[in-house]
SERO-4910 file (N, C-alpha, C, O; in steps of 0.05 Angstrom, whole numbers):
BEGIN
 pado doro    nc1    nc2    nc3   cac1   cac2   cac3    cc1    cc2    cc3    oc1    oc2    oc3
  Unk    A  -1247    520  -3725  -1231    533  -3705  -1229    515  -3680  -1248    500  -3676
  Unk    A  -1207    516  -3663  -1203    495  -3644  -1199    509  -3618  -1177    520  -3614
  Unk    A  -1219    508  -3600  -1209    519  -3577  -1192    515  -3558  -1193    493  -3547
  Unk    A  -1172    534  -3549  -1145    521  -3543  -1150    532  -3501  -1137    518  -3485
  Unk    A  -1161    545  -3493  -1172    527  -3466  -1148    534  -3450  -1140    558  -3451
  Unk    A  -1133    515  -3433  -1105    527  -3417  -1083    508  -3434  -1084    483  -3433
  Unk    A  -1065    522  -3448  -1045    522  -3462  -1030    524  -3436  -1033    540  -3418
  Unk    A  -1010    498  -3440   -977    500  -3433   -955    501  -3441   -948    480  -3452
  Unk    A   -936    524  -3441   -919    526  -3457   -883    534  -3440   -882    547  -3420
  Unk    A   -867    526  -3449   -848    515  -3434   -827    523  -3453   -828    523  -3478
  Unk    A   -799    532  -3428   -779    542  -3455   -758    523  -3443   -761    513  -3420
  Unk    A   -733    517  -3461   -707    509  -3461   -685    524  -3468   -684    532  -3491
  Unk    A   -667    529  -3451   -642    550  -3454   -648    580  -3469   -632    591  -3484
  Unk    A   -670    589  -3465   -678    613  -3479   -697    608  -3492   -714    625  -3492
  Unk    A   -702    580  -3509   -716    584  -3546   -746    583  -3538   -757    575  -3518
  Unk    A   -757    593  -3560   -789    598  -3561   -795    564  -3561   -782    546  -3570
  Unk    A   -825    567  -3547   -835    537  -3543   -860    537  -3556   -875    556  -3553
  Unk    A   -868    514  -3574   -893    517  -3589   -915    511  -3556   -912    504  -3533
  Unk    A   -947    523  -3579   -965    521  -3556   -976    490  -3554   -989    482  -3573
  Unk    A   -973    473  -3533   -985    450  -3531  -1012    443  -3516  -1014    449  -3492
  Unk    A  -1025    434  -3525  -1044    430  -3503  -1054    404  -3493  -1066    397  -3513
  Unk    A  -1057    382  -3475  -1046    356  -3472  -1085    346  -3470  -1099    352  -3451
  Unk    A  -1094    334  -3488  -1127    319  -3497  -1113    296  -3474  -1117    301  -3451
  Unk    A  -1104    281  -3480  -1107    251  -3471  -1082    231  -3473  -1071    228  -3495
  Unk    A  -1071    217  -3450  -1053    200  -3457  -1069    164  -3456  -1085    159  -3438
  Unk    A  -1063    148  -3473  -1070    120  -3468  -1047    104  -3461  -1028    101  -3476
  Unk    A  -1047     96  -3440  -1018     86  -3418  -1015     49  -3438  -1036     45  -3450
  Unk    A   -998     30  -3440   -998     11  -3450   -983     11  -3482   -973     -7  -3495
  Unk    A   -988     41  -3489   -974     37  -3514   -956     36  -3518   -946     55  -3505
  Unk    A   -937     24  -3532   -911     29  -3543   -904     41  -3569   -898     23  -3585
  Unk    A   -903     64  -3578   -902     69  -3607   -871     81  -3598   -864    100  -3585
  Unk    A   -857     59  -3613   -830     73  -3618   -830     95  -3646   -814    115  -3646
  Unk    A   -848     90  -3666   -850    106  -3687   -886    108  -3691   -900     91  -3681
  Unk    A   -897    130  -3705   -923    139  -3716   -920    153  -3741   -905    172  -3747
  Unk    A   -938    141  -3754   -947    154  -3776   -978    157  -3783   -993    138  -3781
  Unk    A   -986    186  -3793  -1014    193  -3787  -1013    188  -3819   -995    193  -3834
  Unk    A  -1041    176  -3825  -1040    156  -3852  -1072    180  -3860  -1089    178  -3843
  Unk    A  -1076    194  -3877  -1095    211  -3890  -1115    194  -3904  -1138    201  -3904
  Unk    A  -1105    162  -3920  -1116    152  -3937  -1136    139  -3909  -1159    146  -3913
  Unk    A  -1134    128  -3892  -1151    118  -3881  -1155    131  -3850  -1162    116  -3832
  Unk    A  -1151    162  -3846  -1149    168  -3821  -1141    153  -3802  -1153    151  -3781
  Unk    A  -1117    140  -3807  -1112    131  -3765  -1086    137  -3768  -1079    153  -3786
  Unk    A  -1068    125  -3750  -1040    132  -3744  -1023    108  -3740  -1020     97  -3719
  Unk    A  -1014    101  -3760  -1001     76  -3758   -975     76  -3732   -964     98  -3727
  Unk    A   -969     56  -3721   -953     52  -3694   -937     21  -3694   -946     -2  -3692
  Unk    A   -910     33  -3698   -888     17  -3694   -880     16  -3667   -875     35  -3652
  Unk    A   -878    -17  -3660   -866    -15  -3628   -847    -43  -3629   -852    -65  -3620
  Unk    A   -823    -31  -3645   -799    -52  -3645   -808    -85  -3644   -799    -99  -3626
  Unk    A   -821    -92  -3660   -833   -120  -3656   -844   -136  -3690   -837   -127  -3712
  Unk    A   -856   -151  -3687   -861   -144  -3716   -890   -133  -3731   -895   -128  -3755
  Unk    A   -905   -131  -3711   -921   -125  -3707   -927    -91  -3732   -907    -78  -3739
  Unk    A   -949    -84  -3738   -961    -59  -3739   -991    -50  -3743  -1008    -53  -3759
  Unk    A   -988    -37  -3724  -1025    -31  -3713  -1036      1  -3721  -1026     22  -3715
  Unk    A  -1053     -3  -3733  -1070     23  -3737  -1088     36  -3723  -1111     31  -3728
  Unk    A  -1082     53  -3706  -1107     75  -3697  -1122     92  -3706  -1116    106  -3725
  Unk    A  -1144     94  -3692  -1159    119  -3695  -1143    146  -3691  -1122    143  -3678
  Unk    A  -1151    169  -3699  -1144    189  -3685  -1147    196  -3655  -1132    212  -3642
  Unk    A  -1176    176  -3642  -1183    184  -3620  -1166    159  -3601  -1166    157  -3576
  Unk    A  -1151    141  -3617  -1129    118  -3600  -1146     96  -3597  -1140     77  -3582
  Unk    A  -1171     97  -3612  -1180     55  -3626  -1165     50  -3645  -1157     62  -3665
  Unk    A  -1160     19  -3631  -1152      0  -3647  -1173     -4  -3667  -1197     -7  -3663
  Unk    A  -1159     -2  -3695  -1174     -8  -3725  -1163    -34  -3731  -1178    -53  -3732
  Unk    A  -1133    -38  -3736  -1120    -60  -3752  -1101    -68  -3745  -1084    -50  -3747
  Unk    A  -1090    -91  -3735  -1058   -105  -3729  -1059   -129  -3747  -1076   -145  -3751
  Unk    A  -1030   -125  -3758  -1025   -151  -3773   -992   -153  -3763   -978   -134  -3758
  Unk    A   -983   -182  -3761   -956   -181  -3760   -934   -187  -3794   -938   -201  -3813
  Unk    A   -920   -175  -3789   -904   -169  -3822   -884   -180  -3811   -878   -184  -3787
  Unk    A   -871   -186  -3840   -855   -205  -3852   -821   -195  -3837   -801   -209  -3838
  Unk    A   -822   -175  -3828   -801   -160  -3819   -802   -164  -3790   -816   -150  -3776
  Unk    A   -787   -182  -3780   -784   -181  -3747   -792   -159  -3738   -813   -158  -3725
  Unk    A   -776   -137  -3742   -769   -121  -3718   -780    -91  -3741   -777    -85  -3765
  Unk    A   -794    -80  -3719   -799    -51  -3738   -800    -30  -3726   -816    -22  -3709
  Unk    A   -773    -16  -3740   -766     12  -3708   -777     31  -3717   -785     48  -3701
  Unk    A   -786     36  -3764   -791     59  -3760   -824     59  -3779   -838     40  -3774
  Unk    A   -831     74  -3793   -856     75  -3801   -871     98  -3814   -887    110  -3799
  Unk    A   -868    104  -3833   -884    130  -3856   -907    116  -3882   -910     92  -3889
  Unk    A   -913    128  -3887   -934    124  -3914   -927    146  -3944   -914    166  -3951
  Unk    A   -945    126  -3952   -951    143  -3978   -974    138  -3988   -991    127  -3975
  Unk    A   -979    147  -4016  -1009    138  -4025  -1013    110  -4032  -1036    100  -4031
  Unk    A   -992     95  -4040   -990     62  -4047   -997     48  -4019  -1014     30  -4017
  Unk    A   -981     59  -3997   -969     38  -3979   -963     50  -3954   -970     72  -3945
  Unk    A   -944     28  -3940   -935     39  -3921   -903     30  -3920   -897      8  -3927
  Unk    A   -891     42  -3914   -857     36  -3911   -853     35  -3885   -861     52  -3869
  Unk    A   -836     11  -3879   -823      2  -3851   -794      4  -3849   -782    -18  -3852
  Unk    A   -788     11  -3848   -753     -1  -3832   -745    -15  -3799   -755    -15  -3776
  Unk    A   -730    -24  -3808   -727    -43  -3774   -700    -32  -3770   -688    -53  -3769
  Unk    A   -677     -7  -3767   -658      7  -3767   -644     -7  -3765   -635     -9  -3742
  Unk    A   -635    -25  -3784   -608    -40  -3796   -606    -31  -3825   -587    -31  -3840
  Unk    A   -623    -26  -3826   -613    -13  -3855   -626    -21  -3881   -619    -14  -3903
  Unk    A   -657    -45  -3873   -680    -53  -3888   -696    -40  -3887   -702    -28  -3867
  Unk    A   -709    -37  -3911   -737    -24  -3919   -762    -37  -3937   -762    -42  -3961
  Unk    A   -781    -41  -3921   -793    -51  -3945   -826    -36  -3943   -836    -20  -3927
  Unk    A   -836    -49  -3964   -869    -30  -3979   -890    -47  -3970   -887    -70  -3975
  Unk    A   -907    -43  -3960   -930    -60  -3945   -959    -42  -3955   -961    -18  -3951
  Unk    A   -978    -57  -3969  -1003    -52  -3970  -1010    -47  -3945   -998    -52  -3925
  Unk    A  -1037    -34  -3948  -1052    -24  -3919  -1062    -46  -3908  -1080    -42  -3892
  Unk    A  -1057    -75  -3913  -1068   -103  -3900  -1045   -121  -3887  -1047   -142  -3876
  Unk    A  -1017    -99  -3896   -992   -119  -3888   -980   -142  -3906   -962   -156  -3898
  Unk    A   -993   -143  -3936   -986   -154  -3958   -955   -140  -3965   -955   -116  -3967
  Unk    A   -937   -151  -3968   -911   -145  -3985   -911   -133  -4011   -923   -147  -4027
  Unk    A   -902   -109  -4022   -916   -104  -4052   -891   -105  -4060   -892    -97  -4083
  Unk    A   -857   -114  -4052   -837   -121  -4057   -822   -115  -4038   -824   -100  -4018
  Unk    A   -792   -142  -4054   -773   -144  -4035   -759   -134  -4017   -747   -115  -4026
  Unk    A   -755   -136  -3991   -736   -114  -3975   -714   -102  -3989   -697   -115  -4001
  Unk    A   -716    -74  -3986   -691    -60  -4005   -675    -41  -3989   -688    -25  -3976
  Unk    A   -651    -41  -3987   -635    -15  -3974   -645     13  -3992   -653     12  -4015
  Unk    A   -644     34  -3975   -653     59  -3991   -632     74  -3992   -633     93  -4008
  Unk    A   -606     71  -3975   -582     82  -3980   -554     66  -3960   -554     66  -3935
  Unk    A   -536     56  -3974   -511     57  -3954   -505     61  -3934   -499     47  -3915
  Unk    A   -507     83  -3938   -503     98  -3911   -517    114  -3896   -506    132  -3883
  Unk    A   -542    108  -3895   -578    103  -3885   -577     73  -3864   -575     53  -3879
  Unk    A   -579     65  -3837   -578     44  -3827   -596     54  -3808   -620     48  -3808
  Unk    A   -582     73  -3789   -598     66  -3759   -622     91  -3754   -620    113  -3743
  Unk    A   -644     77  -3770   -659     94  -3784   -687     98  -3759   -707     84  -3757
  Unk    A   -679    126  -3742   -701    117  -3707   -731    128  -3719   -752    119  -3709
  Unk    A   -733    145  -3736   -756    159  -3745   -759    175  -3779   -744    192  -3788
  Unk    A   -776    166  -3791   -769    178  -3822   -809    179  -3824   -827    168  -3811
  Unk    A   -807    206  -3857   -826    213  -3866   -835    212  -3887   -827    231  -3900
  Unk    A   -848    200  -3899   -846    207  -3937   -857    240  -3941   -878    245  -3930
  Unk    A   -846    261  -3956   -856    285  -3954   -861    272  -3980   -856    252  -3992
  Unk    A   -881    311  -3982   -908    304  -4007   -894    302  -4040   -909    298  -4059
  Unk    A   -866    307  -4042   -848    316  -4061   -834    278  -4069   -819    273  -4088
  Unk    A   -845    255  -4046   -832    230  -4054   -801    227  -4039   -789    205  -4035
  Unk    A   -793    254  -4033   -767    254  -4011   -773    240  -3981   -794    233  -3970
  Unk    A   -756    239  -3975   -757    227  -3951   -739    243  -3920   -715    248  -3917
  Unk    A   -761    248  -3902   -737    262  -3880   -736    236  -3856   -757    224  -3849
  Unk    A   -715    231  -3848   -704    210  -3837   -676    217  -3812   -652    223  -3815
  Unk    A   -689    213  -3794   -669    210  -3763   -651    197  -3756   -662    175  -3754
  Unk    A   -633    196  -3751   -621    175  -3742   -606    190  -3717   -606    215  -3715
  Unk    A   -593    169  -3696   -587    180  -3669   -562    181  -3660   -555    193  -3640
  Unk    A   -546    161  -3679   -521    153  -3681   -510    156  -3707   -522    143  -3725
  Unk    A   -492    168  -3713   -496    205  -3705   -516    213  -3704   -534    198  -3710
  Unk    A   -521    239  -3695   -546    254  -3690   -550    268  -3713   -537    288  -3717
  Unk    A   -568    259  -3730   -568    276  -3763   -604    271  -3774   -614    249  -3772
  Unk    A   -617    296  -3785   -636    298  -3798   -620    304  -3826   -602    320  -3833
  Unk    A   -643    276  -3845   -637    285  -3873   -648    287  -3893   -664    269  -3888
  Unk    A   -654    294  -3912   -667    293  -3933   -663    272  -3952   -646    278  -3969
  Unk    A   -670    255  -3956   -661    229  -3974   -678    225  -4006   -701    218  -4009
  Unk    A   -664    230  -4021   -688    224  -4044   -694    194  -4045   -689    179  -4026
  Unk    A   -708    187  -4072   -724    150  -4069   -701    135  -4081   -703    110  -4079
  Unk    A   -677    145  -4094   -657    132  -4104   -639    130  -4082   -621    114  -4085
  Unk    A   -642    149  -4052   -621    147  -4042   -596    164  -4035   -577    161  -4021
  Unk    A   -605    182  -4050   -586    208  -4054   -595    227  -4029   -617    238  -4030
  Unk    A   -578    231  -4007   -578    249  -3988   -573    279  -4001   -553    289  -4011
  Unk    A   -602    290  -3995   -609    317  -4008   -602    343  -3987   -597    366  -3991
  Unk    A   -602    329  -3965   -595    345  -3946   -588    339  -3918   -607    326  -3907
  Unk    A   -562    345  -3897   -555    334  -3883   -550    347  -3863   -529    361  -3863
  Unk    A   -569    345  -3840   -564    374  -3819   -550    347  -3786   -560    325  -3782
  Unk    A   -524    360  -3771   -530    353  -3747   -539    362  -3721   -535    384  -3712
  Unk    A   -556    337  -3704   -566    350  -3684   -554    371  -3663   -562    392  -3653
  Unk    A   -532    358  -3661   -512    361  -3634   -502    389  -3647   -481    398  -3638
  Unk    A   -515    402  -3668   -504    421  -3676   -527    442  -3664   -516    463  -3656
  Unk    A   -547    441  -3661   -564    454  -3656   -556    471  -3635   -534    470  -3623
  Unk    A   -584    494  -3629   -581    512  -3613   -604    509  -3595   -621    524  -3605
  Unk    A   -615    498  -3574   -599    474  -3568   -593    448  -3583   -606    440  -3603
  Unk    A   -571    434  -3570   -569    405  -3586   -593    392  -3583   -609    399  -3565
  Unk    A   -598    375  -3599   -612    348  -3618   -606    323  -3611   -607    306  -3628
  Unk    A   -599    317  -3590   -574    300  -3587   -585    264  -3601   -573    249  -3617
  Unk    A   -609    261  -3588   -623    243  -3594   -647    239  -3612   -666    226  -3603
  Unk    A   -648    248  -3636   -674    242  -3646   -682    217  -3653   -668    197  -3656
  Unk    A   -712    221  -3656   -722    195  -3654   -748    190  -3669   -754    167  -3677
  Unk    A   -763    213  -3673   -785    213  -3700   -784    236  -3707   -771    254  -3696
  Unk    A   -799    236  -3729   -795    258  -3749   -830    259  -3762   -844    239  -3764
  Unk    A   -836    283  -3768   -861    288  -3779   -854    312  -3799   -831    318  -3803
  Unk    A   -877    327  -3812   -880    351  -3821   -906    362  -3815   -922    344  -3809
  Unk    A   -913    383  -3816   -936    398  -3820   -942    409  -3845   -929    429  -3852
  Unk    A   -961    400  -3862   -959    413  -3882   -975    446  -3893   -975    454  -3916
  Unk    A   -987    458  -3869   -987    483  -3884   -972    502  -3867   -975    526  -3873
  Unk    A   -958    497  -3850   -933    515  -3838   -907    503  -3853   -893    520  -3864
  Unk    A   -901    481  -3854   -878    467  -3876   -863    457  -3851   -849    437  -3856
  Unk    A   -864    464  -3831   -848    464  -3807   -839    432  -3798   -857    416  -3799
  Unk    A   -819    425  -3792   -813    393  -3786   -803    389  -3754   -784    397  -3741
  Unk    A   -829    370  -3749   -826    362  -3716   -806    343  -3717   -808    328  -3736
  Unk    A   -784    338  -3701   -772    327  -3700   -776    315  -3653   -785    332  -3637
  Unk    A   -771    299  -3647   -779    287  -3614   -751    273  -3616   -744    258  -3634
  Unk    A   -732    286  -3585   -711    289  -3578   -718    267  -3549   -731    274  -3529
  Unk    A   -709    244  -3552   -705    226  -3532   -698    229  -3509   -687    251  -3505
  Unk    A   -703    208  -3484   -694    218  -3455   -662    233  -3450   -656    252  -3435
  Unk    A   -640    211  -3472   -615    223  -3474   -607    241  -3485   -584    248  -3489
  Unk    A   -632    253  -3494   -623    291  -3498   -640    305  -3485   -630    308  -3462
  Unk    A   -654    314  -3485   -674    343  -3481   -707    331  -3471   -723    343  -3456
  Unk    A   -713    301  -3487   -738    299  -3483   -762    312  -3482   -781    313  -3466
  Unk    A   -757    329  -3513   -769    352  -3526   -777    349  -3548   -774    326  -3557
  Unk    A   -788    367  -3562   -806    368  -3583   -785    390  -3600   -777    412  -3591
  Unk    A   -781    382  -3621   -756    401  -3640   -782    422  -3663   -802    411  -3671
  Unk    A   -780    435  -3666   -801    448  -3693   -776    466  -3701   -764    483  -3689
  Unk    A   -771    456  -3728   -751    468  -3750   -770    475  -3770   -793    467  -3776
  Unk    A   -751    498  -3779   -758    497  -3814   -747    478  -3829   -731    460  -3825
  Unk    A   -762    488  -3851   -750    466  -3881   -723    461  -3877   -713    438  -3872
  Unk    A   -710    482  -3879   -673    483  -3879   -658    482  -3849   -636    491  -3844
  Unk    A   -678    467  -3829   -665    466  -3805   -660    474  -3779   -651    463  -3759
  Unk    A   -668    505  -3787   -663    528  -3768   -691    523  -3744   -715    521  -3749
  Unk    A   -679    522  -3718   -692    509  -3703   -716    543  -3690   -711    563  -3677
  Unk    A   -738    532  -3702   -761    554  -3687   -768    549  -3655   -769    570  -3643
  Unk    A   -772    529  -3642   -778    518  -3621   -771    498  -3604   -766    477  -3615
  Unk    A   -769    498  -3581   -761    469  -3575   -786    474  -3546   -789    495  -3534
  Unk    A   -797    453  -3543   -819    441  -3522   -820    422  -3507   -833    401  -3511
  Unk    A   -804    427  -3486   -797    395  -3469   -827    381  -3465   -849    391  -3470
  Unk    A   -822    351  -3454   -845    337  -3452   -849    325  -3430   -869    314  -3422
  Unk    A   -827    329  -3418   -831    319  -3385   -852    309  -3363   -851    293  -3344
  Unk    A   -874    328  -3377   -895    333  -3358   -917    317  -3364   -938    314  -3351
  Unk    A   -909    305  -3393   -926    280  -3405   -914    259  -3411   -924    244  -3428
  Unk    A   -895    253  -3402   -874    228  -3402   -850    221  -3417   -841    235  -3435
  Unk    A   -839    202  -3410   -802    199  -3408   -800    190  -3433   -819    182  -3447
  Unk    A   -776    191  -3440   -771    180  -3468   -785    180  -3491   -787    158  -3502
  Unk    A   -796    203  -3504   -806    216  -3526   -789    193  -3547   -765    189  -3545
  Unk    A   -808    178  -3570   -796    163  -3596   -807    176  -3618   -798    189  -3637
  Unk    A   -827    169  -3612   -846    166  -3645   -871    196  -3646   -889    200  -3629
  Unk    A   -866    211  -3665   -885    231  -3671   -905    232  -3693   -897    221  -3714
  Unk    A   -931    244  -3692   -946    242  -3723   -965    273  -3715   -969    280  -3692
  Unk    A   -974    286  -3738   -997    302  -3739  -1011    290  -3765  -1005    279  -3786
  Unk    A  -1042    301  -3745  -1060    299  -3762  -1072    325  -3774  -1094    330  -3764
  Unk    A  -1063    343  -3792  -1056    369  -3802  -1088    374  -3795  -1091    376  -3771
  Unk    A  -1106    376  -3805  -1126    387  -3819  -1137    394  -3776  -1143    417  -3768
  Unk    A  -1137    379  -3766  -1143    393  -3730  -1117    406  -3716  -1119    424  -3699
  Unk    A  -1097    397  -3725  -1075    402  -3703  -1068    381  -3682  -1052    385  -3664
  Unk    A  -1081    360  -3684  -1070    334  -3673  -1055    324  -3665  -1055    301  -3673
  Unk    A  -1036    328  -3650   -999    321  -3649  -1003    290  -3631  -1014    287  -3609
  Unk    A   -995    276  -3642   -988    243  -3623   -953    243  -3623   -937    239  -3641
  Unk    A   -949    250  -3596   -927    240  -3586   -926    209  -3568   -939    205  -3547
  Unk    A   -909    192  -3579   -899    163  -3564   -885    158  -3541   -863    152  -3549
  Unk    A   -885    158  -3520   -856    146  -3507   -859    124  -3500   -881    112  -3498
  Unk    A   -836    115  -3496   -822     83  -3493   -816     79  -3467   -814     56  -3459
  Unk    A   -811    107  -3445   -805    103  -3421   -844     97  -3408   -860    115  -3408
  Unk    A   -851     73  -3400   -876     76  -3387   -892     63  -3402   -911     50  -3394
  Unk    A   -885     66  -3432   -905     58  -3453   -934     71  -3450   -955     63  -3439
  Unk    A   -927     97  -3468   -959    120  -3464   -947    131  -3496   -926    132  -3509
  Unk    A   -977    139  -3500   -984    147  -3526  -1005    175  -3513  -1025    172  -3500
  Unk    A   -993    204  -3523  -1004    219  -3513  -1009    237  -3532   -993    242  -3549
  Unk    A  -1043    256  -3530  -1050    263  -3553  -1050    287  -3547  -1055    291  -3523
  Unk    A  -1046    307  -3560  -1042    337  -3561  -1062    365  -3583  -1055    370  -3606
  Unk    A  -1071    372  -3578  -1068    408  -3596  -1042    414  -3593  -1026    415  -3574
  Unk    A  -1040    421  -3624  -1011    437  -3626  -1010    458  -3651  -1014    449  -3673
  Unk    A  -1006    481  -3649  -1001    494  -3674   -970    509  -3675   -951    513  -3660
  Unk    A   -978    515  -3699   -939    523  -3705   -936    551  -3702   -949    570  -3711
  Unk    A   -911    550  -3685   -905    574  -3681   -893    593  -3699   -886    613  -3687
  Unk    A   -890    594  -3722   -893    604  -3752   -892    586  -3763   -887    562  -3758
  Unk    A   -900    608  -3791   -902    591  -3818   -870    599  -3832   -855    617  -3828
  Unk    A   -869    575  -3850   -836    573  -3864   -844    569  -3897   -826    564  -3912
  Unk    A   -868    571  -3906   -874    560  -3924   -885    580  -3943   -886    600  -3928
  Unk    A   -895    589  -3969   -921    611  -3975   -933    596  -3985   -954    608  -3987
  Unk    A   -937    573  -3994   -964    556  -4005   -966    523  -3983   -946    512  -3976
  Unk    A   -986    517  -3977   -984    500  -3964   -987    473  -3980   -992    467  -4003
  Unk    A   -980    458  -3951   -969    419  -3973   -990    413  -3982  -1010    425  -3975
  Unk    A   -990    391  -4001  -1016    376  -4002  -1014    354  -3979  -1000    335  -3975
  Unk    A  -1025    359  -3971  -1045    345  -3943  -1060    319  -3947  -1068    308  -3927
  Unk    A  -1066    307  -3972  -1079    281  -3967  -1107    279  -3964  -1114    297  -3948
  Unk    A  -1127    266  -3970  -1155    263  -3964  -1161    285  -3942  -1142    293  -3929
  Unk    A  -1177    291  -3938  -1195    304  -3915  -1194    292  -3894  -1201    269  -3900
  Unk    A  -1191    293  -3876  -1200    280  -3848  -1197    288  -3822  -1177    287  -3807
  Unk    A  -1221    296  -3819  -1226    319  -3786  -1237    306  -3765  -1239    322  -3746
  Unk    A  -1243    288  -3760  -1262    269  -3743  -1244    257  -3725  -1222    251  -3733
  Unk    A  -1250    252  -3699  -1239    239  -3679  -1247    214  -3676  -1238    200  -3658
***
């Protein structure tokens, strides 16, 4: 159980706001993208460079190696590896040491300016892009399974920029950049927006998001300031009746 202490909670144009509660920011970081990695507890962190560094949950540095890929805007895992994109429209597979396990590959056509993506536990992929403003569902061949736009939202989406899931609410964080809302999106599976949570009050330009399910962990990035800020967060419903598989165990800070 996690004691939640003084919760701040914050609305936008009406909509319910999840409960946040703000642990710690580390000022210097740049994570344009995060991904919370289960196989080895930390949170991998892309900061447009070529660079990619692994943290702790508690924000030690574990591992930096620089990859083969200049520029790396976005960043998810799986159980093999880790997947990068640099939002031109490359992707490629990296061991947990930054070894190549093959060639850079497009994952779709019409998949390019790719600001934040996820591998869900199904091998699909949910993936941001900002130009247009669209969350999608991508299978591993490429096949757009599902295609929602932001600017459609209630409120708009205008800018997203990472993407996560939670896997025993099912619920998908989506972090809305300075040129939209500079908020925290929590949808369901199919889109329908449960919450929105500005971030204002913990810094500008919201990029890169990750949870670490098993505490409620939320790492939000911004790019304005360069801060990496750590959170309690739980979901404001559940969308799911069985929960995800979640990945190794790992509760420790």
């Amino acid at each position: 159980m996690r004691a939640w202490g003084l919760v701040l909670t914050m609305v936008v144009a009406g909509s319910a706001a999840a409960e946040l509660r703000h642990l710690e920011t580390f000022p210097g970081v740049r994570a344009v993208s995060l991904a919370y990695d289960a196989q080895v507890c930390g949170v991998w962190v892309a900061s447009e460079n070529s660079d990619l560094v692994l943290l702790s949950p508690g924000g030690r540095e574990i591992l930096r190696f620089e990859t083969d890929m200049g520029y790396v805007r976005s960043v998810t895992v799986a159980e093999d590896g880790v997947l990068i994109a640099n939002g031109w429209g490359d992707f490629q597979w990296l061991d947990r040491t930054g070894r190549a396990l093959e060639a850079v590959f497009s994952l779709s056509a019409t998949i390019r300016d790719t600001e934040g993506m996820h591998r869900d536990v199904d091998g699909t992929f949910l993936v941001v892009e900002d130009d247009p403003s669209r969350l999608m569902r991508v299978a591993p061949d490429g096949t757009v399974l599902m295609e929602l736009w932001g600017d459609r939202f209630d409120p708009p989406m205008v800018e997203p920029q990472g993407v996560a899931r939670d896997p025993y609410s099912g619920n998908i964080l989506v972090v809305d950049d300075n040129e939209g809302l500079n908020a925290l999106f929590e949808l369901a599976p199919d889109g329908r927006v449960i919450s929105v949570t500005p971030l204002s009050a913990w810094g500008y330009d919201a990029e890169g998001v990750a949870l670490q399910p098993e505490t409620g962990t939320l790492f939000i990035g911004f790019d304005g300031g360069q801060a990496l800020a750590i959170f309690d967060w739980r979901p404001t419903e559940v969308t799911i009746e069985e929960p995800l598989d979640r990945g190794p165990p790992c509760s420790f800070m």
